[in-house]
C-alpha positions, 0 to 999 in steps of 0.5 A: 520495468520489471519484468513479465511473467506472462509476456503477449498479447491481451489474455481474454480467459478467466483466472481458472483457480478462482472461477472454479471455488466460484463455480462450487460456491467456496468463494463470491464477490462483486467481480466473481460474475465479470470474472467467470460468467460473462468474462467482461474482466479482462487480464492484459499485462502483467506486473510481475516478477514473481509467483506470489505478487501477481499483477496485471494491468486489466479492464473491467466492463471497459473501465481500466484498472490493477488486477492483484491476486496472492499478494502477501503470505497471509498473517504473517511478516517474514523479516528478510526473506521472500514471501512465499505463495500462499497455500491453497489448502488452507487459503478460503478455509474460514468462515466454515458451514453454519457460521452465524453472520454475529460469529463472522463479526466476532472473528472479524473484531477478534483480527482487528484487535491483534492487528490495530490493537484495541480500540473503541471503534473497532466495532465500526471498522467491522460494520463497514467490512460487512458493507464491503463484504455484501458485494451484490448489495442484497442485505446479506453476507453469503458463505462465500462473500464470507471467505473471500473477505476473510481471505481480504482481509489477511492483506494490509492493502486491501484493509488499508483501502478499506479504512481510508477509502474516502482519502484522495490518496488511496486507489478505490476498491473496484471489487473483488472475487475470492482473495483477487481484487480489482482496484483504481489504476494510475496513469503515472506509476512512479514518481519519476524517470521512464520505462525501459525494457527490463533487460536494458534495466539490468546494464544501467549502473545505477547512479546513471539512472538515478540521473535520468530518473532526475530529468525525466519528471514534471514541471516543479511546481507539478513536483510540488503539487504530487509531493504535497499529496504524499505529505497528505497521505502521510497525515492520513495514515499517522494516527487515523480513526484505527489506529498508526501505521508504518510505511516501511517501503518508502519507495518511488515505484510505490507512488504515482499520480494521476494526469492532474498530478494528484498523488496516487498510491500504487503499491501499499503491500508494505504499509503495516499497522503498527501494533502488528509490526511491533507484536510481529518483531519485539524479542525477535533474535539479532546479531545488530540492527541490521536484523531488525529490518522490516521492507526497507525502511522499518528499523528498530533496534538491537539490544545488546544486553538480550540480543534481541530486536526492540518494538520501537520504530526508529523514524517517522513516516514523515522523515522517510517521506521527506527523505524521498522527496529532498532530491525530488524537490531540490531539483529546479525548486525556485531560487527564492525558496530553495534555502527555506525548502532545504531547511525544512527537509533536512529538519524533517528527515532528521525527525525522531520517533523517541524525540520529545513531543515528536507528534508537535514537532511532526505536525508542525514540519509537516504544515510548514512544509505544506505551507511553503509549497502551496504559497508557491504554488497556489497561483500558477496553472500547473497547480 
């Protein structure tokens, strides 16, 4: 567990940072109301550990769910270091006074292109931030609605949201109020092990909680169904309607599930466009490929020849996902399909993104794998 910036009880007051820009009118959204009038948007514990990844568990008009506010410095990827906060002089500074709804469009076309490249529907995607973004549902784009959607929509969580919010694996967008959104909680928020007091977590060595990790996880065949999703999340993110992008923070603590062990993202901060990724760290200087590191798990190369960092991802999304899952499925897997399952893991975390008809051999990994474990499971009740 990590630990709390706010510990106590149930905080019951209003981010004031927010409700004052919505009290001047800066900024507007759906949950601005709950937030700052009726004070029905409840902040309880927090996520946290640090200033610039604010997090609490919360309930809006009694319905659970994840307030996050400040989440990503905006615009830009930092290799290697922390995020800062961002700066509020200059955090709800567009669209000024006079900004046409057509011009707002334009600025929002003109973002999407640098950060998915140029695709032809991007013409759609801003069509549905504009549906987003009309948060009281009155036909029209406010000032206010304006930046706080601009301010959005400068975090790949809340665009990601956005473009896959029809797939089952993504939390829902509850709503949003300046650049603080509410969105879908998860009853599990990890894919295994239990919580411990943050000051416990500090004294236990490492490969010891990897063990308790290990015992303290659902039945197999409920291991298979939440894998399974993540196999089908990987699907949705691999060239989607807007283009590929890169999970570069493969984690357990990133994944949950819910009480029917469908798979839920909880954390997608780390999830990048690629063509945003690549402009962000190609010619950027490095001593070895230890400098061409982005979260954990996105790694390019180093050439030598110029000394600097390459724009080609080295592995798939699927091959980290496998990778995470080999431990996570090996243990207690049914006898008959062990060796099987095992084959296709290792083949699968051995995936190269420069291979020869990587995208084949990606698809056909991926339906073999999906294939085996829905056999298995298909007939037993914990599916």
């Amino acid at each position: 567990m990590a630990r709390s910036l706010c510990p106590g009880a149930w905080l019951r007051k209003p981010c004031y940072l927010q409700c004052d820009k919505y009290k001047t009118g800066v900024i507007d959204g759906p949950a601005c109301n709950s937030l700052c009038v009726t004070e029905t948007l409840y902040f309880g514990k927090c996520l946290s550990t640090k200033p610039s990844n604010q997090m609490y568990l919360g309930i809006w008009d009694n319905l659970p769910g994840v307030v996050k506010c400040q989440m990503e410095q905006a615009l830009h990827l930092d290799f290697g270091t922390e995020l800062e906060p961002r700066k509020e002089i200059v955090l709800f500074d567009k669209p000024t006074r006079g900004t046409t709804v057509q011009k707002f469009k334009e600025m929002v076309y003109s973002l999407f292109k640098a950060k998915l490249g140029d695709q032809g529907n991007l013409s759609e995607l801003v069509n549905l931030i504009l549906t987003v973004a009309d948060g009281d549902k009155d036909g029209q784009v406010s000032l206010g609605e304006a930046k706080s959607t601009w301010a959005l929509l400068q975090l790949n969580e809340f665009l990601l949201m956005v473009i896959l919010q029809d797939k089952e694996h993504t939390p829902k967008l509850m709503g949003f109020c300046g650049d603080l959104y509410v969105m879908e909680s998860v009853e599990y928020t990890s894919l295994y092990g239990i919580s411990l007091p943050w000051v416990i977590e500090l004294f236990i060595p490492s490969g010891f909680r990897r063990s308790m990790d290990q015992l303290f996880t659902p039945s197999w065949p409920r291991k298979a169904k939440i894998a399974i999703g993540l196999l089908e999340f990987v699907e949705d993110v691999f060239h989607g309607p807007y283009g590929n992008f890169l999970m570069c923070d493969t984690s357990a603590k990133n994944l949950g599930y819910n009480d029917k062990y469908d798979l839920k993202m909880v954390d997608m901060r780390k999830i990048v466009p690629e063509t945003n990724l690549k402009e962000l760290i190609k010619d950027r200087h490095c001593e070895s490929d230890l400098d061409c590191v982005y979260g954990t798990d996105c790694r390019t190369s180093c050439d030598q020849s110029t000394m600097k960092c390459t724009s080609e991802v080295i592995q798939p999304n699927l091959a980290k996902a496998c990778q995470l899952l080999k431990d996570y499925l090996l243990r207690g897997a049914p006898s008959e399909i062990r060796e099987e399952l095992e084959k296709q893991l290792y083949s699968c975390i051995a995936l190269k993104v420069t291979a020869n008809q990587m995208e084949m051999e990606h698809s056909l990994i991926l339906n073999n794998l999906k294939t085996l474990l829905w056999k298995k499971i298909s007939y037993t009740n914990d599916s």
